[in-house]
Backbone bond lengths (Angstrom), bond angles and torsions (degrees), N, CA, C in turn:
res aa  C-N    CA-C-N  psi(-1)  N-CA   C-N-CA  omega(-1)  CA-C   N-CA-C  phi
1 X - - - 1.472 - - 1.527 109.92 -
2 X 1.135 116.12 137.36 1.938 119.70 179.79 1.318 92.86 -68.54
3 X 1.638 86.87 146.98 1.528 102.67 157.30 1.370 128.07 -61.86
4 X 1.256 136.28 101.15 1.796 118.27 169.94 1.413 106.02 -32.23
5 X 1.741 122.71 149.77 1.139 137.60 -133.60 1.597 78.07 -114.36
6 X 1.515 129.34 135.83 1.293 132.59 160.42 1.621 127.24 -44.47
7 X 1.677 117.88 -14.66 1.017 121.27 -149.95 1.400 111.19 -142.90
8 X 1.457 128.55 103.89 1.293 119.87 -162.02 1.419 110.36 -64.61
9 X 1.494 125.52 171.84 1.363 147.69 -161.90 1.437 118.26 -45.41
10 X 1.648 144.76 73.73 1.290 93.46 -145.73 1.358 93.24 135.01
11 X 1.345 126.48 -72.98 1.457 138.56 -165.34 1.220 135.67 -54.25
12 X 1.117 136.78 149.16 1.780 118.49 166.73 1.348 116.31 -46.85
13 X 1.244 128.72 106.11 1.705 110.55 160.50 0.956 124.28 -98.74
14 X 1.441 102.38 166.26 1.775 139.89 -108.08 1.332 72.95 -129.53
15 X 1.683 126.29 117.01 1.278 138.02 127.04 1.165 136.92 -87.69
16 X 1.586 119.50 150.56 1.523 105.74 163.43 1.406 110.76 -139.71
17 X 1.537 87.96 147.09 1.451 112.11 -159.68 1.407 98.39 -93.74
18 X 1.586 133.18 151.29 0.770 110.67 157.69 1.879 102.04 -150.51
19 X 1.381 102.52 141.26 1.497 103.85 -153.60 1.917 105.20 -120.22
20 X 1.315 117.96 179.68 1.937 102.30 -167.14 1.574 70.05 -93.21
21 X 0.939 164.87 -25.80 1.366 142.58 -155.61 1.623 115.98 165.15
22 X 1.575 123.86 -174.54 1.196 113.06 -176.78 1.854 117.28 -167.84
23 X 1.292 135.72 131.53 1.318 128.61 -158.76 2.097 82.77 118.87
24 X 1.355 138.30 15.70 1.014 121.45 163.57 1.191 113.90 -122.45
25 X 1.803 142.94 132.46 0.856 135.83 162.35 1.907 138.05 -25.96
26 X 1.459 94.08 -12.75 1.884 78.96 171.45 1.581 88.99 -115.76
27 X 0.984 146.65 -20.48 1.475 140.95 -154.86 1.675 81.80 -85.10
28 X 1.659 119.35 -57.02 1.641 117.00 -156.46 1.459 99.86 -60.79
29 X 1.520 122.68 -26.80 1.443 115.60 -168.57 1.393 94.97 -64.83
30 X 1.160 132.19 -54.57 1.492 133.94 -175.89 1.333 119.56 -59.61
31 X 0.712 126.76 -42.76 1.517 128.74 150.10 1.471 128.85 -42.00
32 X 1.215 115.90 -35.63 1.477 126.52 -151.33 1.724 93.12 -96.85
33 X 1.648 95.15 -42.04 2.007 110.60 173.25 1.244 93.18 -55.60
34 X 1.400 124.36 -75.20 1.315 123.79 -148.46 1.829 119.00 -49.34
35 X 1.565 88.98 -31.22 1.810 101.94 170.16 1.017 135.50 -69.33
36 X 1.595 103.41 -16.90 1.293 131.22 -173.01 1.881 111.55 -79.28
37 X 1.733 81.25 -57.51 1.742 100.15 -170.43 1.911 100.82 -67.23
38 X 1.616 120.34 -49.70 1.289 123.91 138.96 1.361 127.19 6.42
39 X 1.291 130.65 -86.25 1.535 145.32 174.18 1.708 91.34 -53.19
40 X 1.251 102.88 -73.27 1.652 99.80 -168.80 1.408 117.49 -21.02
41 X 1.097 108.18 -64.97 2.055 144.64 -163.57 1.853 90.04 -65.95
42 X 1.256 124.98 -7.01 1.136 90.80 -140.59 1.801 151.02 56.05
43 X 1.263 116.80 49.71 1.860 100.37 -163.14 1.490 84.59 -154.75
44 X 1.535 92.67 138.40 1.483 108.80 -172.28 1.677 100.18 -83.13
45 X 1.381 114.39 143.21 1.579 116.93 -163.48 1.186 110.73 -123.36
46 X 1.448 131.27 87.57 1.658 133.39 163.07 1.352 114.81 -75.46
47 X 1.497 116.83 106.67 1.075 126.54 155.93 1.724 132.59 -102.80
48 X 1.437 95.96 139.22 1.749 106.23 -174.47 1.771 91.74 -116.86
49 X 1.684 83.69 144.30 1.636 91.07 167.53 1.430 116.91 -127.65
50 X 1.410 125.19 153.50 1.653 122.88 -142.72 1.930 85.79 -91.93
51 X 1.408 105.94 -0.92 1.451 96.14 -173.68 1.738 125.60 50.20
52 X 1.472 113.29 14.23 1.535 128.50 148.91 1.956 83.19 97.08
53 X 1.499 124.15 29.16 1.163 140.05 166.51 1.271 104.55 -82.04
54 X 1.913 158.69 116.33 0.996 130.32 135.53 1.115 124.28 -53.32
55 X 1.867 126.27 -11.11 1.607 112.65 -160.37 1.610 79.45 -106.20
56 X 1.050 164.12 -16.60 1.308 132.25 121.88 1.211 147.70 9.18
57 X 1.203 106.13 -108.37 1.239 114.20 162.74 1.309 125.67 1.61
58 X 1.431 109.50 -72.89 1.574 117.86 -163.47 2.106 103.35 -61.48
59 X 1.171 106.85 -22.21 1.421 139.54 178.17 1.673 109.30 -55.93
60 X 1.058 108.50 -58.20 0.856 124.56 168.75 1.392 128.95 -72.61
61 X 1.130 126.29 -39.86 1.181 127.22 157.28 1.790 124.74 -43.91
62 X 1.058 95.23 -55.71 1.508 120.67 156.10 1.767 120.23 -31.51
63 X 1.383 79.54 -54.27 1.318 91.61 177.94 1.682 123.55 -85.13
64 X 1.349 112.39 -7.52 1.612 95.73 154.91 1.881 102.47 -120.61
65 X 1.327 89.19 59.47 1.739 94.71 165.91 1.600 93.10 -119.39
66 X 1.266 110.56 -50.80 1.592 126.55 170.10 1.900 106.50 -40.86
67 X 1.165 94.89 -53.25 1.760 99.83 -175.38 1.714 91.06 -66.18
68 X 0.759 135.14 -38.48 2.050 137.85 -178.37 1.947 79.69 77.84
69 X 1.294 110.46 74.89 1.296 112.62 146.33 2.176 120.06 -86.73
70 X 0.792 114.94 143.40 1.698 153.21 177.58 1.668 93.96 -47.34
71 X 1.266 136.60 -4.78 1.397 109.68 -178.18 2.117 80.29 144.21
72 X 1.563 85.53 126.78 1.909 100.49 143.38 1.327 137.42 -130.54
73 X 1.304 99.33 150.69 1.482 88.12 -178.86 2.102 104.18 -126.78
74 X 1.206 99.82 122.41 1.583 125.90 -169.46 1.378 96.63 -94.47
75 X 1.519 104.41 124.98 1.757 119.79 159.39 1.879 102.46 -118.50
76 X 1.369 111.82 80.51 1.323 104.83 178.09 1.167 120.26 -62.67
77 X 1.587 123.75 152.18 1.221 146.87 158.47 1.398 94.34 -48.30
78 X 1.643 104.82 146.73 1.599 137.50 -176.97 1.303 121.29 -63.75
79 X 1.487 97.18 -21.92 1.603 108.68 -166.22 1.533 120.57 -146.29
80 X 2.164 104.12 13.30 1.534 97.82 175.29 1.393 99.32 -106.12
81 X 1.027 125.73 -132.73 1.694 152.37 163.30 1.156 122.84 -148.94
82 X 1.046 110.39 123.16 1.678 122.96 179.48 1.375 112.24 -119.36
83 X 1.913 117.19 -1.96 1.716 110.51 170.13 1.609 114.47 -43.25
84 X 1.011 117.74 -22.49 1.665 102.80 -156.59 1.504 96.81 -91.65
85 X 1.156 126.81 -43.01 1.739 139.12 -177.78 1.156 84.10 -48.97
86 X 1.550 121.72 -93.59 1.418 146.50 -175.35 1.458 108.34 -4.17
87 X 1.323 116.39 -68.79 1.657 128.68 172.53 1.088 105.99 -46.04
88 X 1.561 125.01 -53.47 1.580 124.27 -163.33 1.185 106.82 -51.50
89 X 1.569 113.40 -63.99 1.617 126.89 -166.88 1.865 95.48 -52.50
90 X 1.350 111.11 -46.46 1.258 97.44 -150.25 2.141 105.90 -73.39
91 X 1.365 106.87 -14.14 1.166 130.73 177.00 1.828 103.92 -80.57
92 X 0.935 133.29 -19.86 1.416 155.08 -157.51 1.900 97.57 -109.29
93 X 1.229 106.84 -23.50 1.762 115.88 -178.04 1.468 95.46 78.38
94 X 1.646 135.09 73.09 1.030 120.15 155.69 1.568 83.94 -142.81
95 X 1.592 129.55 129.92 1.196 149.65 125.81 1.390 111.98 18.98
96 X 1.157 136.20 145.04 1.432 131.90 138.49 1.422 136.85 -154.24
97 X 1.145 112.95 93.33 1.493 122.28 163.46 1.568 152.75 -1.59
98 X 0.825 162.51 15.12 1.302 153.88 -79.99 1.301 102.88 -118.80
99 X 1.536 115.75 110.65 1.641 98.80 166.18 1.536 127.92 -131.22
100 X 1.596 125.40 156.17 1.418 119.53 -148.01 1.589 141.20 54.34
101 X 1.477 115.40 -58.95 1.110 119.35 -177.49 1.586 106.00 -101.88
102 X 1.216 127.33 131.88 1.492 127.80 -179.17 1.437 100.17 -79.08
103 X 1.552 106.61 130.76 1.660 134.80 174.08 1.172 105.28 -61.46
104 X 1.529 122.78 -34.07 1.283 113.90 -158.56 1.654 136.65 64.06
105 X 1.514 82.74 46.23 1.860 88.61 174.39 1.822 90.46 -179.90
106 X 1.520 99.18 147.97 1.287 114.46 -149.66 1.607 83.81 -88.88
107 X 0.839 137.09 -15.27 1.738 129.85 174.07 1.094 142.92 -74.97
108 X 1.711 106.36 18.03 1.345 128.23 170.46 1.573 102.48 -66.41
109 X 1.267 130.80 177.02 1.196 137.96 155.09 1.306 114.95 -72.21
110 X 1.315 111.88 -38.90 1.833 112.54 -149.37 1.905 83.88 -177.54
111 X 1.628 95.99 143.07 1.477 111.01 162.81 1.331 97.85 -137.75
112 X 1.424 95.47 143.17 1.573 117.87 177.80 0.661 118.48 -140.52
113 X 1.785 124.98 108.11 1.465 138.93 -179.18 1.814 109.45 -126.59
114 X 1.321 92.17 161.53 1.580 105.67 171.65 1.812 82.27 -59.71
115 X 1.936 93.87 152.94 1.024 113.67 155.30 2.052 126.13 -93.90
116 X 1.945 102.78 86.27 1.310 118.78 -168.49 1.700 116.65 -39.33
117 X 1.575 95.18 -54.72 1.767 94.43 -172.65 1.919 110.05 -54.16
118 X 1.430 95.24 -37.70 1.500 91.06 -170.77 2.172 96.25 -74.37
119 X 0.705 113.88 -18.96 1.729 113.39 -176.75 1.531 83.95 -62.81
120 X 1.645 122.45 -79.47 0.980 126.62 -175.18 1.515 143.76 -14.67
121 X 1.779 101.47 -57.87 1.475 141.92 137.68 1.683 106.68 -24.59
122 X 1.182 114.88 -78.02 1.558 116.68 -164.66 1.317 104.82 -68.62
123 X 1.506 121.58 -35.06 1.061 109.88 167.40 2.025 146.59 -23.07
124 X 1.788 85.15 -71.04 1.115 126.23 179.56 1.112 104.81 -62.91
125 X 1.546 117.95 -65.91 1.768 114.00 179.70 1.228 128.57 -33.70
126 X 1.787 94.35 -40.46 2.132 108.56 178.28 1.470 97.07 -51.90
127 X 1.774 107.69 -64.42 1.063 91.94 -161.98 1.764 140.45 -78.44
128 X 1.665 107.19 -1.36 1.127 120.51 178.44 1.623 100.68 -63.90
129 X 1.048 119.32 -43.76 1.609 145.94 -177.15 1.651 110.92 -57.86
130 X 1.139 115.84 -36.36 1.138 117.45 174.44 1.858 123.53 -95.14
131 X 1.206 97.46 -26.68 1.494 111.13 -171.78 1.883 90.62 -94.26
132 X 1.309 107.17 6.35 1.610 106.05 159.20 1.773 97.82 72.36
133 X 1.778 142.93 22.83 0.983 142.07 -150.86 1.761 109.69 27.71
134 X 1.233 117.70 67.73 1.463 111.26 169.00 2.097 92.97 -170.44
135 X 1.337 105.86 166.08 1.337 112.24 169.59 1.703 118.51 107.53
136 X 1.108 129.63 -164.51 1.707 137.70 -171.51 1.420 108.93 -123.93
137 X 0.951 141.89 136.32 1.609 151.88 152.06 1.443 133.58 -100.52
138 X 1.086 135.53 102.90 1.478 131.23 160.68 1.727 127.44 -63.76
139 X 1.142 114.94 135.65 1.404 112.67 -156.71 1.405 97.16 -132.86
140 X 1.758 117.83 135.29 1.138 121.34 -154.49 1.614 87.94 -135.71
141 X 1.630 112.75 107.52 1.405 122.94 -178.16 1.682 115.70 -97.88
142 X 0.979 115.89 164.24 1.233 124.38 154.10 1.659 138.19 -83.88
143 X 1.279 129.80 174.52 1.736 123.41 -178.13 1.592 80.32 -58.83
144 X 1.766 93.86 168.95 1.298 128.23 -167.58 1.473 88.71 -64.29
145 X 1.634 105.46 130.55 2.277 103.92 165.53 1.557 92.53 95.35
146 X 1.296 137.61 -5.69 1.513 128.20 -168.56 2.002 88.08 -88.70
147 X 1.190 97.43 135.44 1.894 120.55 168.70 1.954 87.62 7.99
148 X 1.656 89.78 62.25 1.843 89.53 164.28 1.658 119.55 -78.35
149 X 1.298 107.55 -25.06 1.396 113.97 -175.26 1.357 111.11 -68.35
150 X 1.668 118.95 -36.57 1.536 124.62 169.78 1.467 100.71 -62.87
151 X 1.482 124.74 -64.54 1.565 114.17 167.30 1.617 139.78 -21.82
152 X 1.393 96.48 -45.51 1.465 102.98 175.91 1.121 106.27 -73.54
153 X 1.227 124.49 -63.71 1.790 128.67 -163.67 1.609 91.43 -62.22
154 X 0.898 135.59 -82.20 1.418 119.81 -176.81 1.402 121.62 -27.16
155 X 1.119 118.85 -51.95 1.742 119.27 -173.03 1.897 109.72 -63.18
156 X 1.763 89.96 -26.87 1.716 108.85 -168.64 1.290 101.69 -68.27
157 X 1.625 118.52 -58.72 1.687 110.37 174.45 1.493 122.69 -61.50
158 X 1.394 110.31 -34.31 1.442 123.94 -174.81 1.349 103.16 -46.44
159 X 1.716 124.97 -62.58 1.386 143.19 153.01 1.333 140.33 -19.32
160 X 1.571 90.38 -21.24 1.890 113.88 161.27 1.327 107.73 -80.32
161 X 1.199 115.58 -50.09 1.738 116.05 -163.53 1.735 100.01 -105.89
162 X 1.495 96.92 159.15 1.520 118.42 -177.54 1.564 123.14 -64.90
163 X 1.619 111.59 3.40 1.178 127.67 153.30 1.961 117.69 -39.20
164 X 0.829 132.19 101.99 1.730 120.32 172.86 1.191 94.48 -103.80
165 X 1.928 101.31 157.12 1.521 130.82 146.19 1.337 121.06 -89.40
166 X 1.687 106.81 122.64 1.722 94.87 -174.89 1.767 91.74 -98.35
167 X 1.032 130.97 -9.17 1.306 119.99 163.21 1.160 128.41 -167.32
168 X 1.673 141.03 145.17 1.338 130.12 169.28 1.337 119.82 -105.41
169 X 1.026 135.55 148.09 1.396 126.89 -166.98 1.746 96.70 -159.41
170 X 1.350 99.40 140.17 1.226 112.96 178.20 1.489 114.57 -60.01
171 X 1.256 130.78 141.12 1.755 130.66 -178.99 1.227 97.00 -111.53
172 X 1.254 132.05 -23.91 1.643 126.89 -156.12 1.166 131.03 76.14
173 X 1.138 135.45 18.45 1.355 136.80 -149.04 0.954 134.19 23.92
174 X 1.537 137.53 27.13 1.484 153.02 -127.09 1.703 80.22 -172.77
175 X 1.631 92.19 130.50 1.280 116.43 170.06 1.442 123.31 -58.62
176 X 1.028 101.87 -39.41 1.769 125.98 -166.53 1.940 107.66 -77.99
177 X 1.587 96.02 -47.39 1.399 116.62 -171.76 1.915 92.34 -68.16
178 X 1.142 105.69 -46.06 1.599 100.15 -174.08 1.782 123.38 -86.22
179 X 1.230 100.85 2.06 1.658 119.50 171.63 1.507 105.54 -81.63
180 X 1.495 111.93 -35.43 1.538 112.21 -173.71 1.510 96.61 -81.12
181 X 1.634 109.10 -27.60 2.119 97.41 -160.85 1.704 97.59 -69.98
182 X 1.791 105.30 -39.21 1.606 95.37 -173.54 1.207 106.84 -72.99
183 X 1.279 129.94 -31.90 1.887 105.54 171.30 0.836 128.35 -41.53
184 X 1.428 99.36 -43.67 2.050 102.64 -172.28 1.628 100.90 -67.61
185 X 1.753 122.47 -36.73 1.363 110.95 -147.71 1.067 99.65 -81.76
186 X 1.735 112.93 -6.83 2.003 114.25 -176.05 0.798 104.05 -89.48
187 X 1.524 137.74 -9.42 1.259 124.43 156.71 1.307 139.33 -68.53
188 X 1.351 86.12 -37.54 2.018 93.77 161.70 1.352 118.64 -95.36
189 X 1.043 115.30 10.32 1.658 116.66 -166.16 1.305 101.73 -135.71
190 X 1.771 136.59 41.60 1.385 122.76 -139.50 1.674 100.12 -83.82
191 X 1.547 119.27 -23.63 1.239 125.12 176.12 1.679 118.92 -87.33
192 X 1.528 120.30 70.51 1.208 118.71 -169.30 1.798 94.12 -117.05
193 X 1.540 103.36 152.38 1.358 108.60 -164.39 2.003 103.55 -100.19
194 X 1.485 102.31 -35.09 1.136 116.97 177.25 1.699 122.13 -154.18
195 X 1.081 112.06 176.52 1.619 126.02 -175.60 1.943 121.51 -144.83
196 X 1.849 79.71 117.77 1.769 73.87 -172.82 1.779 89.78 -108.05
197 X 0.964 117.62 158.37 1.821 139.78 -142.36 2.218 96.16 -148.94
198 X 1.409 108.03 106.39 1.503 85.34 179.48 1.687 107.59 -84.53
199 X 0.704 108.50 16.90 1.930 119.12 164.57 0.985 115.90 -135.04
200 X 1.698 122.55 163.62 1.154 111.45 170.36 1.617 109.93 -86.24
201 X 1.427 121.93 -2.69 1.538 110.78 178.84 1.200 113.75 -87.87
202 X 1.221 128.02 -20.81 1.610 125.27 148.02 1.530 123.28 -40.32
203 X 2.169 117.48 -47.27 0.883 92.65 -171.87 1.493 102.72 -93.66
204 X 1.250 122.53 10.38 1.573 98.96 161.75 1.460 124.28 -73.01
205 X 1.338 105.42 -17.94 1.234 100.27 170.89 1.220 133.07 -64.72
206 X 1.586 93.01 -43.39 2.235 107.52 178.18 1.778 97.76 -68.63
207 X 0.964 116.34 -20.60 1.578 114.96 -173.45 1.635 106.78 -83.04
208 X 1.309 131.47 -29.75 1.397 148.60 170.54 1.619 106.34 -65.24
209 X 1.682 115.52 -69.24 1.243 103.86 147.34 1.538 149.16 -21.42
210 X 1.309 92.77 -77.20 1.472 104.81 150.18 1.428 136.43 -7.89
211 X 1.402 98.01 -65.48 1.492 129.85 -173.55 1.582 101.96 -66.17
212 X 1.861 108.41 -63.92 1.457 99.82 -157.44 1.727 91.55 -71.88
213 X 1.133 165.83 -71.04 1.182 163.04 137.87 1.923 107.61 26.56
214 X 1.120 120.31 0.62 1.024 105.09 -164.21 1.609 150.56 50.60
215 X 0.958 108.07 21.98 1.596 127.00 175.60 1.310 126.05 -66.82
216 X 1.420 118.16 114.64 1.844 98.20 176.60 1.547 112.20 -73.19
217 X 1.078 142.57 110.89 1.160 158.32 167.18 2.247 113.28 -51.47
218 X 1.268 74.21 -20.17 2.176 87.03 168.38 1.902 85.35 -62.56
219 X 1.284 99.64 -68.28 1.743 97.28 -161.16 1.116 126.31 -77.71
220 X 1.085 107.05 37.05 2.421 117.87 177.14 1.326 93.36 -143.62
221 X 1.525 121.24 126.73 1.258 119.65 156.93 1.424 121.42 -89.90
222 X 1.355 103.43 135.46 1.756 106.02 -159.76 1.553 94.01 -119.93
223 X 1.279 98.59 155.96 1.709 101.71 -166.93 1.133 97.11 -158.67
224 X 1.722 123.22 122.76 1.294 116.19 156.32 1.500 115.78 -152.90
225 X 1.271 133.22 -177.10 1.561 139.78 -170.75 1.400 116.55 -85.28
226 X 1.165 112.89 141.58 1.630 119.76 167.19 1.523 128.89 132.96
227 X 1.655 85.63 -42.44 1.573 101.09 -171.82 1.341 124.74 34.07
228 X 1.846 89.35 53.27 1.789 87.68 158.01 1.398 138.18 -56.61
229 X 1.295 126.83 -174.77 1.390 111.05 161.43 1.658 130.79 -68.51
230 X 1.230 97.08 -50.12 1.523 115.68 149.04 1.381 125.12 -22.61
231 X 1.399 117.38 -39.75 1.311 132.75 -156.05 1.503 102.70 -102.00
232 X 1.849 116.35 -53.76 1.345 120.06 163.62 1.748 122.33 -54.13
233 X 1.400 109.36 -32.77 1.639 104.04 155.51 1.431 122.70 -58.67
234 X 1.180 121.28 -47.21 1.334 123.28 177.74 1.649 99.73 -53.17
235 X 1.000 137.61 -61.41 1.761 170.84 -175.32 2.020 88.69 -26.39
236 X 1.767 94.78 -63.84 1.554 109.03 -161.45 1.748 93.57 -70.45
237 X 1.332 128.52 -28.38 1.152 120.81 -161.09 1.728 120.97 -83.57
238 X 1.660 97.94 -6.78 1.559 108.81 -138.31 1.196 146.31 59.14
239 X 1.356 108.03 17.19 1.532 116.05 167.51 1.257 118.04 -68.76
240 X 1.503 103.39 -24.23 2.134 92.88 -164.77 1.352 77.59 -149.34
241 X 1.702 113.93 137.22 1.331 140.81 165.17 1.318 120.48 -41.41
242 X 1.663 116.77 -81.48 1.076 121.05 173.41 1.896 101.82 -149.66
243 X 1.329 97.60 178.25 1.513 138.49 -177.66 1.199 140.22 -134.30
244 X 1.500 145.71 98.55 0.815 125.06 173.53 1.480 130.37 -102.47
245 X 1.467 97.85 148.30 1.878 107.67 -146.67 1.664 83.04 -89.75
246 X 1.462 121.15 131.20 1.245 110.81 162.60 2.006 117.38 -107.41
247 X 1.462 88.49 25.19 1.177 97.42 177.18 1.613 144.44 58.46
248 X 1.636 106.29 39.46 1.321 123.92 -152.59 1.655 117.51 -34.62
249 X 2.252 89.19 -49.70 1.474 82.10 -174.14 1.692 134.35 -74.65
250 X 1.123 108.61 -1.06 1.200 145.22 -173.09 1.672 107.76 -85.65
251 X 1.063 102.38 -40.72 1.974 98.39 157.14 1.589 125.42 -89.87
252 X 1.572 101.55 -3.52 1.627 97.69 -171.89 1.894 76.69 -92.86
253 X 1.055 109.30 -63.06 1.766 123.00 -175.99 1.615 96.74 -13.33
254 X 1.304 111.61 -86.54 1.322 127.52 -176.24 1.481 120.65 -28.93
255 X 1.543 109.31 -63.17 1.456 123.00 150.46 1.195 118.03 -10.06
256 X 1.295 129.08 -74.33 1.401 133.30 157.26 1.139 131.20 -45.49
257 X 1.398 112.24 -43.61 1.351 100.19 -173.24 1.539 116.65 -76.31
258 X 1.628 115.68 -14.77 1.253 110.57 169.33 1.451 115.62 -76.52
259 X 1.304 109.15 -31.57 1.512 113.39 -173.84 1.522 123.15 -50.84
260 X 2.035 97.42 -47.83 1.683 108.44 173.92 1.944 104.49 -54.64
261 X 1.776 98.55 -64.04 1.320 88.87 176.75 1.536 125.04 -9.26
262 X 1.562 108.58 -86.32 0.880 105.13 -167.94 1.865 124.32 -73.79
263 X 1.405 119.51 -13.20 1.507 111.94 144.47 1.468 126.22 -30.80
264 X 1.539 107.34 -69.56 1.444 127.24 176.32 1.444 105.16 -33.94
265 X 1.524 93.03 -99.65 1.772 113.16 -169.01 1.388 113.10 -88.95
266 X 1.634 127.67 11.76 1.667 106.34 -176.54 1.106 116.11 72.07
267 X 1.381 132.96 31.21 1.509 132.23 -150.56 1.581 89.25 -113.22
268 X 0.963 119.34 139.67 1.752 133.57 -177.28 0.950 114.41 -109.41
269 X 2.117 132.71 113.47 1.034 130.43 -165.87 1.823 109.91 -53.12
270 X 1.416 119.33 145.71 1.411 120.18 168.66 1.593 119.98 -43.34
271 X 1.670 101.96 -13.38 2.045 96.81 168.76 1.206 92.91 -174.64
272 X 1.497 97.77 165.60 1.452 93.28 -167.30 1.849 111.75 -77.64
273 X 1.245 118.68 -8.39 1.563 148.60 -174.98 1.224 108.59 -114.68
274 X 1.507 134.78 98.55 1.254 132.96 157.50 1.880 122.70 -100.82
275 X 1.201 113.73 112.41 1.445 119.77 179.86 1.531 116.40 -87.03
276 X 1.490 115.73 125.31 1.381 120.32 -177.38 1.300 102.78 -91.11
277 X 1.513 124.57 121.62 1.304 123.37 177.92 1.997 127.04 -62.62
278 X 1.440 115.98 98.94 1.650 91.67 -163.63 1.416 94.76 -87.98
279 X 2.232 85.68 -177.02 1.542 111.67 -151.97 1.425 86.11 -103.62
280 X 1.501 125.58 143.93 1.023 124.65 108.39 2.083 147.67 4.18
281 X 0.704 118.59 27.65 1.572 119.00 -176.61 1.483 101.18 -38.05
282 X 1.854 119.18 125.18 2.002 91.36 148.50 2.031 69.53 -157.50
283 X 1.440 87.66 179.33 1.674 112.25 171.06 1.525 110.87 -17.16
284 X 1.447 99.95 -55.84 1.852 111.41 -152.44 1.530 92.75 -75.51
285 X 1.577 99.11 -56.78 1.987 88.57 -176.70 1.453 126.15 -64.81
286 X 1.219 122.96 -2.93 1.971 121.72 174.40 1.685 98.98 -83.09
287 X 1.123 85.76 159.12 1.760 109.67 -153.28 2.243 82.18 -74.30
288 X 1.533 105.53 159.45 1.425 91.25 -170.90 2.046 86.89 -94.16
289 X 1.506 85.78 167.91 1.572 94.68 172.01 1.154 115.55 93.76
């Protein structure tokens, strides 16, 4: 049986957001959109955060099926599950959204993620381009399933040109965890031309490394995903090459805005998969000054 709708006929509806956590530069961008697109739409916006809990999360979800909120929209954590919530609500007659991380169940309304292979793509090109098509690369991965699709497409173009990897090694996604992997790998790898990082908190880490090691960081092109803020300082300083922004708040944003749509008028996203095209970040493209 559907849930009765929190919000009589007519009314602002009542979403809930629910995000892996918050106080981090890609989670706050999504948040900050969603508040944004929110006010716009008119629709009152309850958000819960899993606080970097997977057994959360799904909890929460739960928990604004119980409230009979108007529509959710889910950015799951990397490494919990939220299929079973997800189904409930959507079995319960409430909507659901999906943004960045795939839920894993075809009963979302709409998923909206950066488009990875092309991140991947732009990646690689910068750096084939810069390393002049010739030279060595160190490559700083994540656990097994972390932004593999950026991995592949990157390694895939890389694999065209005379660019090599002399090694990949897991960083952890943790700044700290990936400061220790590039020490070790500069030790065996002391002639490396550049470093691709699939986060940017990885490459602060190889860049921290880097640093105490004495390295000029002018002569390695470093490249990695996210384009935090953190990361665009590094960017303005010449510490780090480039970034690509896959535009977090801009997939949670969207998320919503299909979701009300179809609250409102029944309106059916244009596919069930929508890809946000990301930018490029480096020196030349930030505004000067």
């Amino acid at each position: 049986m559907a849930a009765e709708s929190a919000t009589a006929a007519g009314a602002r509806p009542v979403i809930g957001l629910s995000l892996p956590t918050i106080g981090y530069p890609v989670f706050d961008a999504g948040l900050h959109e969603a508040q944004q697109v929110a006010q716009s739409l008119d629709v009152e916006l309850i958000v819960d955060t899993a606080q970097w809990n997977p057994i959360k999360q799904p909890l929460d979800i739960d928990n604004f099926v119980s409230r009979r909120v108007d529509g959710i929209v889910v950015w799951p954590m990397p490494f919990g599950s939220v299929t079973q919530s997800v189904e409930a609500a959507v079995k319960a007659g409430i909507p659901v959204a999906n943004a960045n991380t795939w839920a894993n169940t075809d009963k979302v309304l709409v998923f909206v993620n950066d488009d990875e292979v092309e991140s991947g793509r732009l990646l690689a090109k910068f750096m084939i381009d810069k390393l002049h098509n010739q030279g060595s690369i160190i490559e700083l991965e994540g656990p097994p399933g972390f932004a593999s699709d950026k991995k592949k497409a990157f390694e895939e173009v890389l694999g065209e040109s005379h660019v090599k990897i002399l090694a990949s090694q897991n960083g952890g996604i943790d700044r700290q965890l990936a400061l220790t992997a590039m020490a070790s790998l500069m030790q065996k790898y002391p002639n490396f031309d550049g470093v691709m990082a699939l986060n940017d908190e990885m490459m602060i880490g190889a860049i921290n490394a880097m640093t105490i090691a004495h390295i000029d960081l002018t002569k390695k092109v470093t490249v990695s995903f996210d384009a935090i803020p953190e990361a665009i300082g590094l960017i303005k300083e010449g510490k780090l090459s480039a970034s690509c922004d896959p535009l977090f708040g801009k997939q949670v944003g969207r998320a919503l805005e299909y979701l009300i749509g179809y609250i409102r008028d029944k309106k059916m996203p244009p596919q069930k998969v929508i890809l946000v095209k990301p930018e490029l970040v480096t020196k030349e493209s930030l505004p000067s000054g």
